[in-house]
C-alpha positions as CSV (number, residue, x, y, z in Angstrom):
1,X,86.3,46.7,24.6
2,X,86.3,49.6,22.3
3,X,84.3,49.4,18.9
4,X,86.5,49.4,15.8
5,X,84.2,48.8,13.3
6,X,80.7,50.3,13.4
7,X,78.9,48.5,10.4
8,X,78.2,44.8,10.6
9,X,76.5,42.4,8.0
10,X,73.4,40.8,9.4
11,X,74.3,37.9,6.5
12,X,77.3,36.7,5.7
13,X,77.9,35.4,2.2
14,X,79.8,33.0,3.0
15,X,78.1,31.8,6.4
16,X,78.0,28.1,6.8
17,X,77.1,25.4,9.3
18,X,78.6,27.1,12.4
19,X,76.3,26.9,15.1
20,X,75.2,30.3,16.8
21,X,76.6,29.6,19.9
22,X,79.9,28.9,18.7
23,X,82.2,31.5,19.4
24,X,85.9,32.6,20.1
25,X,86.2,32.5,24.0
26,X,88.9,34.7,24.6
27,X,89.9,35.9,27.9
28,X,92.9,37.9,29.5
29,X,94.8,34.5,30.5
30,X,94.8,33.2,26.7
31,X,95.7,36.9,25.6
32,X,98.4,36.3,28.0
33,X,99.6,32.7,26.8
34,X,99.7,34.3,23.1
35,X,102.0,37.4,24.3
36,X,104.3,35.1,26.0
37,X,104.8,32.8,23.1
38,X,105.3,35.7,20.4
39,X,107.9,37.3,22.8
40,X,109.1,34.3,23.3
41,X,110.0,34.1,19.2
42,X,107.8,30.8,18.7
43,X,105.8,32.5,15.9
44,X,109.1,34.3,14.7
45,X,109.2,38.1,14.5
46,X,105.6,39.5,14.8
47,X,104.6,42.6,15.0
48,X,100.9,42.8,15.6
49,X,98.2,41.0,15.9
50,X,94.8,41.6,15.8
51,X,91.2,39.9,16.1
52,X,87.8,41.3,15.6
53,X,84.9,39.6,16.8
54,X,81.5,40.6,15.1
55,X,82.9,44.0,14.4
56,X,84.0,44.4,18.1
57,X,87.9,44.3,18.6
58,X,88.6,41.9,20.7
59,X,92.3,41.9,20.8
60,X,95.0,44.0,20.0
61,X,99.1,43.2,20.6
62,X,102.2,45.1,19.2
63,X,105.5,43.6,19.7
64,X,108.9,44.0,18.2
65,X,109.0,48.1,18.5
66,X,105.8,48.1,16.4
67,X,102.9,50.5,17.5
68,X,99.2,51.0,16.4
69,X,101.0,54.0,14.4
70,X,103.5,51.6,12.5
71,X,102.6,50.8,8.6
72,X,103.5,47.2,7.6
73,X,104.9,46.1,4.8
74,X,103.1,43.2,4.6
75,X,104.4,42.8,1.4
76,X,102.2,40.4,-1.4
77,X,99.4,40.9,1.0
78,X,98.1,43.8,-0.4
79,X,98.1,42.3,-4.2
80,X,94.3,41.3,-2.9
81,X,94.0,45.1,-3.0
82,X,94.2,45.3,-6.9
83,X,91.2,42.7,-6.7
84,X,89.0,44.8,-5.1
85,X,90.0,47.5,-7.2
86,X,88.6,45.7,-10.3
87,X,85.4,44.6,-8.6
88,X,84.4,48.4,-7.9
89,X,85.9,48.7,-11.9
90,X,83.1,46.5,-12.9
91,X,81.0,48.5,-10.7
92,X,80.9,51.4,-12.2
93,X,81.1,50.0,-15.6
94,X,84.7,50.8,-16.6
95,X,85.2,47.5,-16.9
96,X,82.6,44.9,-18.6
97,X,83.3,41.7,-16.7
98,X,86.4,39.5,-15.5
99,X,86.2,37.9,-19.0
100,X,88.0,40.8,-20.4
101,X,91.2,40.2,-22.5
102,X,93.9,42.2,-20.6
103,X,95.6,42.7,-23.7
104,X,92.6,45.6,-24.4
105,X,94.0,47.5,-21.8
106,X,98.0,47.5,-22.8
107,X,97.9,47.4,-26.5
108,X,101.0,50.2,-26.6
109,X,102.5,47.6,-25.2
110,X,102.6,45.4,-28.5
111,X,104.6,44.0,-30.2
112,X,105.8,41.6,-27.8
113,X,108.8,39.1,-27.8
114,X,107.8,35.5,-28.1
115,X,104.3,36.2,-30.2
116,X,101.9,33.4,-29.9
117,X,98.1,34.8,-30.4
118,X,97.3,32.8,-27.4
119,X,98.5,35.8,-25.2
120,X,95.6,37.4,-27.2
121,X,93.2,35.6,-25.1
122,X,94.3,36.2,-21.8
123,X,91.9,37.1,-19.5
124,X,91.8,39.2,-15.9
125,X,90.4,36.5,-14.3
126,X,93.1,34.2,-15.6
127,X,96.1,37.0,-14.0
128,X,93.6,37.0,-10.7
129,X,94.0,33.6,-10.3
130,X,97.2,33.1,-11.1
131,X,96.9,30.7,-13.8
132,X,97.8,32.6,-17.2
133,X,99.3,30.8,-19.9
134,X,102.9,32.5,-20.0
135,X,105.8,31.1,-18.1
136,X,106.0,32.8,-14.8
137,X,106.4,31.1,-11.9
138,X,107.9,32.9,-8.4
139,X,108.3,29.6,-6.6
140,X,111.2,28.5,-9.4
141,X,114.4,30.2,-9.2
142,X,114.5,29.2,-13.0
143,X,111.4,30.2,-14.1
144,X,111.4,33.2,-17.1
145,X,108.8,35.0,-15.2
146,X,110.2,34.8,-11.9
147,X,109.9,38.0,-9.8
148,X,113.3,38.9,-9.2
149,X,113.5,39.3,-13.0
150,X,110.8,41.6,-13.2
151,X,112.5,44.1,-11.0
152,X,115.4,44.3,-12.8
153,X,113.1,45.3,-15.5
154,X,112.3,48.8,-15.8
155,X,108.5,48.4,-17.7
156,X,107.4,45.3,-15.5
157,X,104.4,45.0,-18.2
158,X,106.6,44.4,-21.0
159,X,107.8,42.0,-18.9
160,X,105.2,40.3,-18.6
161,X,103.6,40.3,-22.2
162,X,107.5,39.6,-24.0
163,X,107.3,35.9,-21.8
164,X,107.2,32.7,-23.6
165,X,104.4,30.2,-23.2
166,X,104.5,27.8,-20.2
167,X,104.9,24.0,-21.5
168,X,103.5,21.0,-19.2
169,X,105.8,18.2,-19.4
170,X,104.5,14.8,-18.3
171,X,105.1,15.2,-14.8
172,X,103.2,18.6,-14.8
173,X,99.6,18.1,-15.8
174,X,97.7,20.9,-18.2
175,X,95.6,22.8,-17.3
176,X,92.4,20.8,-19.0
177,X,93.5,18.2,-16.3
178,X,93.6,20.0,-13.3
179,X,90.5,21.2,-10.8
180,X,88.4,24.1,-13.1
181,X,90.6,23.6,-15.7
182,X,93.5,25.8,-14.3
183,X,97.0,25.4,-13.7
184,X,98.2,27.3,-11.1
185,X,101.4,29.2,-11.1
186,X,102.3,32.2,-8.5
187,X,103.1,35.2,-10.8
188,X,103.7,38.3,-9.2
189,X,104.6,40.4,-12.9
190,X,100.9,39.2,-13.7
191,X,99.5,40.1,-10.3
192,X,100.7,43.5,-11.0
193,X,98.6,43.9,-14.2
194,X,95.6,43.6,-12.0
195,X,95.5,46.9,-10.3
196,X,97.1,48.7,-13.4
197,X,93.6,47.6,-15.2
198,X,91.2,48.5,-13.0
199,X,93.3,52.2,-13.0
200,X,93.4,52.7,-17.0
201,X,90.1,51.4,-17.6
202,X,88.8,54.6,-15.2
203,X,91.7,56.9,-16.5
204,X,93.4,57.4,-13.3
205,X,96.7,57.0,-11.7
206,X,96.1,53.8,-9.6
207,X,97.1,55.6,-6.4
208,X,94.7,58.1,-6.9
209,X,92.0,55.9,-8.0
210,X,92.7,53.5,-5.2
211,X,92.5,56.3,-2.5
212,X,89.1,57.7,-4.0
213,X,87.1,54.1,-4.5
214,X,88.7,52.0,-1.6
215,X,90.3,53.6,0.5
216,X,88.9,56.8,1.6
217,X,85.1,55.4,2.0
218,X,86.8,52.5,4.7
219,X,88.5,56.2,6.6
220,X,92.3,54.9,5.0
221,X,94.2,58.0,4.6
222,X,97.5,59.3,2.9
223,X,98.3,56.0,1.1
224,X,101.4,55.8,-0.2
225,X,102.4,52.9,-2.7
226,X,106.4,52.3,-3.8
227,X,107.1,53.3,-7.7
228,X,108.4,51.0,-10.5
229,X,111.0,52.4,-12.3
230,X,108.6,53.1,-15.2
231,X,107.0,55.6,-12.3
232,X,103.9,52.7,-12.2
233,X,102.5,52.1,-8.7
234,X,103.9,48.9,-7.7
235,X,100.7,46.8,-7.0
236,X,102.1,43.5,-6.6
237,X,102.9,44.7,-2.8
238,X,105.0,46.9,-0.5
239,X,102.1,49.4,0.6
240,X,102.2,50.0,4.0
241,X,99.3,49.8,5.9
242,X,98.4,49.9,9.9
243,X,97.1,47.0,11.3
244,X,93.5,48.6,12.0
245,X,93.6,49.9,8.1
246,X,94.5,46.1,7.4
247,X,91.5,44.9,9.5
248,X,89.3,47.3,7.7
249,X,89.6,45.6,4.8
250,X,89.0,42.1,5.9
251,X,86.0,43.4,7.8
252,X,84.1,45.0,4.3
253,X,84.3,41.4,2.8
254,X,82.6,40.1,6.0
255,X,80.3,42.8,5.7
256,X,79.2,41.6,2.6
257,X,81.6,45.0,0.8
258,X,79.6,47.5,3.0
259,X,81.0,49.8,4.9
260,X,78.8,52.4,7.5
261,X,75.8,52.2,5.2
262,X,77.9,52.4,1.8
263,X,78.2,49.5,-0.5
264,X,81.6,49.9,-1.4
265,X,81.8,46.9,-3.5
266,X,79.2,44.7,-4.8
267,X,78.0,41.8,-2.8
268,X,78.2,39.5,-5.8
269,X,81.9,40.8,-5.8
270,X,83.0,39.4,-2.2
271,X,81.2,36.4,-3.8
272,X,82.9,35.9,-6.5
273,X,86.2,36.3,-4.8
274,X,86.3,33.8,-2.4
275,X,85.1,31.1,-4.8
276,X,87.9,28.6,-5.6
277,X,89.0,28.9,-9.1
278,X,92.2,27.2,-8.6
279,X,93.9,24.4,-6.9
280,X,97.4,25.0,-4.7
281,X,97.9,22.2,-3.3
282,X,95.9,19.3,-1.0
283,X,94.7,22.1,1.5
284,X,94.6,25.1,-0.3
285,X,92.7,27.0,-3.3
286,X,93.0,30.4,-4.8
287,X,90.0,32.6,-5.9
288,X,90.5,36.1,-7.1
289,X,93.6,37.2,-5.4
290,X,92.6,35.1,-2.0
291,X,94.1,32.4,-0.4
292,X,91.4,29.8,0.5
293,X,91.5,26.9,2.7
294,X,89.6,25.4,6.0
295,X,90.0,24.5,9.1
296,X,87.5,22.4,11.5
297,X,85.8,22.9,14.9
298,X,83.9,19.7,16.8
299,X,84.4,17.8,13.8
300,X,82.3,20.3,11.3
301,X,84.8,22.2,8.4
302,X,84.6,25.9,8.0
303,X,85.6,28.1,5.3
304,X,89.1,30.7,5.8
305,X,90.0,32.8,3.1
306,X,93.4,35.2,3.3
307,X,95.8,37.8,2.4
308,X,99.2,36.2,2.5
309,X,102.6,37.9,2.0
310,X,106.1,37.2,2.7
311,X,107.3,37.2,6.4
312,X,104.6,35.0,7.6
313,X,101.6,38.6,7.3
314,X,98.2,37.6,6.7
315,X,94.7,39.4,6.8
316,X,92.4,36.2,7.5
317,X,88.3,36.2,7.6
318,X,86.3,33.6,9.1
319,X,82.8,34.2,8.0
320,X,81.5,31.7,9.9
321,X,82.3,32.4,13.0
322,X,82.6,36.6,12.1
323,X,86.1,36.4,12.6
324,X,88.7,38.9,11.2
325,X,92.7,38.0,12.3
326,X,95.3,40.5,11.7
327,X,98.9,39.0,12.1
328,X,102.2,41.4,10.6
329,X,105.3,40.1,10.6
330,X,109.1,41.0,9.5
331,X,110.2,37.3,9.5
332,X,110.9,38.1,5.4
333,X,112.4,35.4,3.5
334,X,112.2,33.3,6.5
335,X,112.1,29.2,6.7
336,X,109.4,28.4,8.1
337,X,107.7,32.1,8.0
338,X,104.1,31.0,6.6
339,X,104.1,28.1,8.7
340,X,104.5,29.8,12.3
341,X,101.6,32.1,11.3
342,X,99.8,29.1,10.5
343,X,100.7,27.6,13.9
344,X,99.3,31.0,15.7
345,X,96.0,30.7,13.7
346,X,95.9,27.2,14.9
347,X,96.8,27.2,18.6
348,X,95.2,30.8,19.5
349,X,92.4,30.9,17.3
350,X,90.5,27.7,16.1
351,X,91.6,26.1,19.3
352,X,89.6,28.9,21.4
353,X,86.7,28.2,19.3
354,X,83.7,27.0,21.5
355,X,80.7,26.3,22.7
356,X,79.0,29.0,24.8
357,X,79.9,27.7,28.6
């Protein structure tokens, strides 16, 4: 077993009941199962997986032409990215606190279409969690905000700030009625203000300022990001990444944001992250940027938080059992795509969760 990642935490932030001599038993014969069933298309097209273990790599599978050379567009999966990048913002003091109105940071974007001063008071942790107050909703073909009406859009961030104000009809509860006081609504034109902030506030291009607080420290090189037409990085997604780069980043958060000796970002940052500040639906929650759910072993729930994107990818940490899980796909725009993943977590990972023998 080689080592892939060389600094662990010695306490998790997120650690919970799991008892110590819980672990993943993995073995060549279930490594064997899980290749036969991905080439077998049960999980639809995947292209890696990968698991880390402690730091220690347990397994790693390509499939589907894919190498440990190939970069993955994992697609939405690296809006978490832009996250990050306004934790190590606040960091360094570019940027005061979450509380912020993102409006500071875009005012040559004024005047907008559809003035209400409520967009005034728009926060970043409001466009984090996906809960603003504008109309923008990915998941409705009819929405104002919907993605595919962005990129038509040549300055997605006038895009954004020219949307009306979402209305709740009675079948749609406010937000003042919902879990924390949030309504949430998947918005990928906000999601893309994220990692535009944390790059004005410190005066850089976000490529740039990505590769010099993020990427370079966790050994990421030669980063390449697509371009609006506006020549903006496109942080909602579409950087391609390796599958080890991918499990670099879900290691820092277990590492408490350290990364061989460096604290990369604050501890209170992973914190705050992973704390629900939204409600999806029955089994899920959304912090800053993160997917959030559980799953359960011998009757006891456990924590999962994730990077999700289109085709079924997802960088998934299990703090308490150490656990990183790297799965790429290219089942884009799939039926069914986020589901198989699910399915893989389910039947390869929490089911080989044990007791020591």
């Amino acid at each position: 077993m080689r080592i892939l990642i060389s600094v662990l935490s010695t306490a998790l932030s997120l650690a919970g009941a799991a008892a110590a001599e819980e672990k993943l038993q993995w073995s060549g014969e279930i490594a064997g199962e899980l290749e036969a069933a991905v080439e077998k298309g049960d999980y639809q097209r995947v292209t890696s997986i990968m698991i880390l273990g402690g730091g220690d790599l347990v397994y790693e599978g390509y499939f589907n032409s894919a190498s440990a050379e190939t970069r993955h567009n994992t697609r939405s999966a690296t809006k978490t990215i832009n996250s990050m990048l306004i934790g190590a913002a606040i960091a360094d003091g570019d940027i005061k606190s979450v509380n912020e109105p993102i409006i500071k940071f875009f005012r040559d974007k004024r005047p907008f279409e559809n003035p209400d001063k409520r967009k005034n008071t728009i926060k970043i942790e409001d466009i984090m969690a996906m809960s603003s107050p504008l109309e923008c909703d990915d998941w409705n073909q009819f929405s104002r905000g919907n993605e595919e009406r962005m990129y038509l859009v040549e300055d997605m961030a006038q895009f954004y700030f020219d949307l009306p104000i979402r209305g709740f009809p009675v079948w749609s509860p406010p937000p003042e009625k919902q879990p924390y006081g949030r309504a949430f609504s998947y918005c990928t034109a906000g999601a893309q203000l994220v990692g535009w902030i944390a790059a004005r506030a410190a005066k850089e291009d976000l490529e740039a300022y990505a590769q010099r607080r993020l990427f370079t420290p966790l050994g990421i090189e030669t980063v390449t990001w697509p371009r609006t037409g506006a020549g903006d990085v496109m942080a909602a997604g579409g950087l391609e990444l390796t599958t080890t780069m991918l499990a670099r980043l879900g290691q820092l958060f277990l590492n408490d944001g350290e990364w061989n000796g460096e604290q990369i970002l604050p501890k209170t940052w992973i914190k705050e992250s992973l704390q629900p500040r939204a409600k999806v639906d029955e089994v899920t929650e959304y912090g800053y940027l993160w997917w959030l759910s559980r799953y359960e072993v011998n009757g006891v729930s456990h924590p999962v938080a994730y990077m999700s994107g289109n085709g079924g990818n997802r960088v998934i940490i299990m703090p308490d059992h150490e656990l990183v899980v790297i799965v790429t796909k290219t089942s884009y725009n799939t039926r069914g795509m986020h589901e198989t993943t699910q399915a893989l977590f389910d039947d390869f990972i929490v089911k080989n969760i044990q007791s020591e023998p």
